[in-house]
C-alpha positions in Angstrom: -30.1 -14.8 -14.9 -27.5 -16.9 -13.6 -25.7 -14.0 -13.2 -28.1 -11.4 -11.3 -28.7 -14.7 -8.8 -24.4 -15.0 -8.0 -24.3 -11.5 -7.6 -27.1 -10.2 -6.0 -29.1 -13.2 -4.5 -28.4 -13.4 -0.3 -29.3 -17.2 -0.6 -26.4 -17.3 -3.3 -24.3 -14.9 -0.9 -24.6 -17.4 1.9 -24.0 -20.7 -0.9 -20.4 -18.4 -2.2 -19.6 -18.1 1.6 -19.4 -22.0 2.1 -17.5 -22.6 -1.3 -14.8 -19.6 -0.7 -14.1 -21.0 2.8 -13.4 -24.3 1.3 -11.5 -22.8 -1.4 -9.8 -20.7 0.6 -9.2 -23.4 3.4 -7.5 -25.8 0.7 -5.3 -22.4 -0.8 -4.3 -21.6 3.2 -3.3 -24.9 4.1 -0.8 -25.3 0.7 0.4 -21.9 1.3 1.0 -23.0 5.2 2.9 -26.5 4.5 5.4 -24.9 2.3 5.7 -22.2 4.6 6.1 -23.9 7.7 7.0 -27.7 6.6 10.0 -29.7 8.1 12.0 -28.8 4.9 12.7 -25.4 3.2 10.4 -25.7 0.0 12.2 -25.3 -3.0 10.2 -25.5 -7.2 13.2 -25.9 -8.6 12.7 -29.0 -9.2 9.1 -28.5 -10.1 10.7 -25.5 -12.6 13.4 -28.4 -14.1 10.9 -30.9 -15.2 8.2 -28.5 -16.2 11.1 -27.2 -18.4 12.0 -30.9 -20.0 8.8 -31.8 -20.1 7.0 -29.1 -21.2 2.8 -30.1 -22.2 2.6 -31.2 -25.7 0.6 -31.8 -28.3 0.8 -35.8 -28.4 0.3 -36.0 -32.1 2.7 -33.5 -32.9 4.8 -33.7 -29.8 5.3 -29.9 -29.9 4.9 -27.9 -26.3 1.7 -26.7 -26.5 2.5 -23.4 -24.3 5.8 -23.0 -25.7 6.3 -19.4 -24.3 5.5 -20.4 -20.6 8.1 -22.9 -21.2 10.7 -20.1 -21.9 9.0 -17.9 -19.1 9.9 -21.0 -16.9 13.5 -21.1 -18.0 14.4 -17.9 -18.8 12.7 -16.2 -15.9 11.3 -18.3 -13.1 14.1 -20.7 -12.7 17.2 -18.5 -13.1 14.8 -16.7 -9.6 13.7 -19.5 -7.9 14.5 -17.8 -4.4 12.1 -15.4 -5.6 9.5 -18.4 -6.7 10.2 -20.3 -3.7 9.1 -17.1 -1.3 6.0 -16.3 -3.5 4.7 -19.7 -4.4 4.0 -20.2 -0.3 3.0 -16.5 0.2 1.1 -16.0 -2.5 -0.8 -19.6 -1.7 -1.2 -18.4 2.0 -2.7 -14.7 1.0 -4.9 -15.5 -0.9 -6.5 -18.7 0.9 -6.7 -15.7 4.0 -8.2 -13.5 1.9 -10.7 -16.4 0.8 -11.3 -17.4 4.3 -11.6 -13.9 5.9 -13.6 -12.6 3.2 -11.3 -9.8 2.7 -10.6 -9.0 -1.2 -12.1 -12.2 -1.6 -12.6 -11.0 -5.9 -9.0 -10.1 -6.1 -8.1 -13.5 -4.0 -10.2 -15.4 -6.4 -8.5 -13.8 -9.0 -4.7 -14.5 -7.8 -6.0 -18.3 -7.5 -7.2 -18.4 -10.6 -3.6 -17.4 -12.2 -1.5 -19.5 -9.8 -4.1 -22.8 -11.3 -3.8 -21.2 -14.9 0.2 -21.4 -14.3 0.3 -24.9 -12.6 -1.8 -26.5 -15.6 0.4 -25.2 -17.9 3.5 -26.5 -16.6 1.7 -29.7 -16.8 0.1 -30.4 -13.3 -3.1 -31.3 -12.8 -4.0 -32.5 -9.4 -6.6 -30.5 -8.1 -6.4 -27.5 -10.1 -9.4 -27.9 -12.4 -11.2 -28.5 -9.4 -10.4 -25.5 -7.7 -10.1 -23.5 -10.9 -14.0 -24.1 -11.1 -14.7 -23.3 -7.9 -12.5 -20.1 -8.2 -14.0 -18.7 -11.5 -17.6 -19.1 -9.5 -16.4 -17.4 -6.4 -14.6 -14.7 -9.1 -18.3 -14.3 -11.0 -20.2 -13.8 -8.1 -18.1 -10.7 -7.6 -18.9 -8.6 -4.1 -21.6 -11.0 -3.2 -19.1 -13.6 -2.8 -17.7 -12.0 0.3 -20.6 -10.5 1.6 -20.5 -12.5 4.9 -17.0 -11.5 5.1 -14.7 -8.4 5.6 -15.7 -7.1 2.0 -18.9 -5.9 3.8 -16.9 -3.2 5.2 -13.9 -3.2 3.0 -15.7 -2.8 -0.3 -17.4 0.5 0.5 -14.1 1.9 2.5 -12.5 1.4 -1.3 -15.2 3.0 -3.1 -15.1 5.9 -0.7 -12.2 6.6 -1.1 -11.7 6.0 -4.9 -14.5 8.1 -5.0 -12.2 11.2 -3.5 -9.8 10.4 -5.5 -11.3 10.6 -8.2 -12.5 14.3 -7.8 -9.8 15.7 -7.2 -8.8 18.5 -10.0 -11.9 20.8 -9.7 -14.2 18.4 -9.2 -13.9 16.3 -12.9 -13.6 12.9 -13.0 -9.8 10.9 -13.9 -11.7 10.1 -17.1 -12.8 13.4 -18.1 -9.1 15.2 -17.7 -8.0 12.4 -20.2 
C-alpha cells in the first residue's frame, strides 16, 4: 500500500519532488566543492586510512568488509587519478540528475552505491541520512521525477526500447533467446 501511494500517488509525486531536490541539492554541492575548490581534491588520503583502518568488528577486531578493504588497496588507491576525477563527477551528476529530475531512479541509484561505499570505508557523516532519503526517492521509481525531466525522458526511453526491441521480424529480445 505504501508502495502503490510512492509510486503512483501525485500528492506523493509532488512530496518525492521536494526530497529529491534536497537530496540532489546536498549531492550537487559535494560534487561542486571538490570540483571547483581552491585545492585540487585528492582521496588518497581518504583511500590510506580507510585502508589502515579498515571497519571492524570491535570484539573480534577483524575488518568487517575485508574485501572492500582489498578493493581499496589493490584497486582504488593504486588509481586514485581515476577516483579523484569520478568521486567529484560522479557527486555532481547525480545531484543534476536529482535536481533536474532527469534519470532521477538511475541518480538515486548511483547515490545509493557512492553512501554504500563511503560507509564501508568507515565514514558516516551524513550518509545514513541521505542513504534513506535515497532508497525512498529510489522506491518511488518514475513518480519520483514526475515534476521533472523524467516526464518526457521516461517515455522517449520506452519508445525507443520498444523499437528496439522488435527488431528481427517482429519477436521480442526475449523470445530469440
Amino acid at each position: 500500500m505504501v508502495m502503490k501511494f510512492l509510486r503512483e500517488n501525485v500528492w506523493a509525486a509532488v512530496a518525492l519532488t521536494l526530497i529529491r531536490i534536497y537530496l540532489g541539492w546536498q549531492w550537487m554541492e559535494a560534487g561542486w566543492h571538490k570540483l571547483t575548490g581552491d585545492q585540487a581534491f585528492s582521496a588518497a588520503g581518504f583511500l590510506k586510512n580507510a585502508i589502515t583502518n579498515p571497519v571492524a568488528d570491535k570484539a573480534t577486531q577483524e575488518a568487517i568488509y575485508p574485501t572492500y578493504t582489498a578493493f581499496l588497496e589493490n584497486f582504488a588507491l593504486p588509481n586514485v587519478k581515476i577516483i579523484n576525477f569520478l568521486i567529484p563527477l560522479g557527486e555532481f551528476l547525480v545531484g543534476l540528475g536529482l535536481i533536474v529530475g532527469g534519470l532521477t531512479a538511475a541518480a538515486a541509484f548511483f547515490g545509493l552505491m557512492m553512501n554504500f561505499l563511503f560507509l564501508f570505508a568507515g565514514t558516516v557523516s551524513t550518509n545514513p541520512w541521505l542513504t534513506l532519503i535515497g532508497v525512498i526517492v529510489l522506491f518511488a521509481g518514475a513518480n519520483a521525477g514526475k515534476f521533472g525531466l523524467d516526464y518526457f525522458l521516461l517515455p522517449w526511453i520506452r519508445k525507443g526500447w520498444a523499437k528496439l526491441t522488435k527488431r528481427g521480424g517482429g519477436q521480442t529480445t526475449q523470445a530469440r533467446l
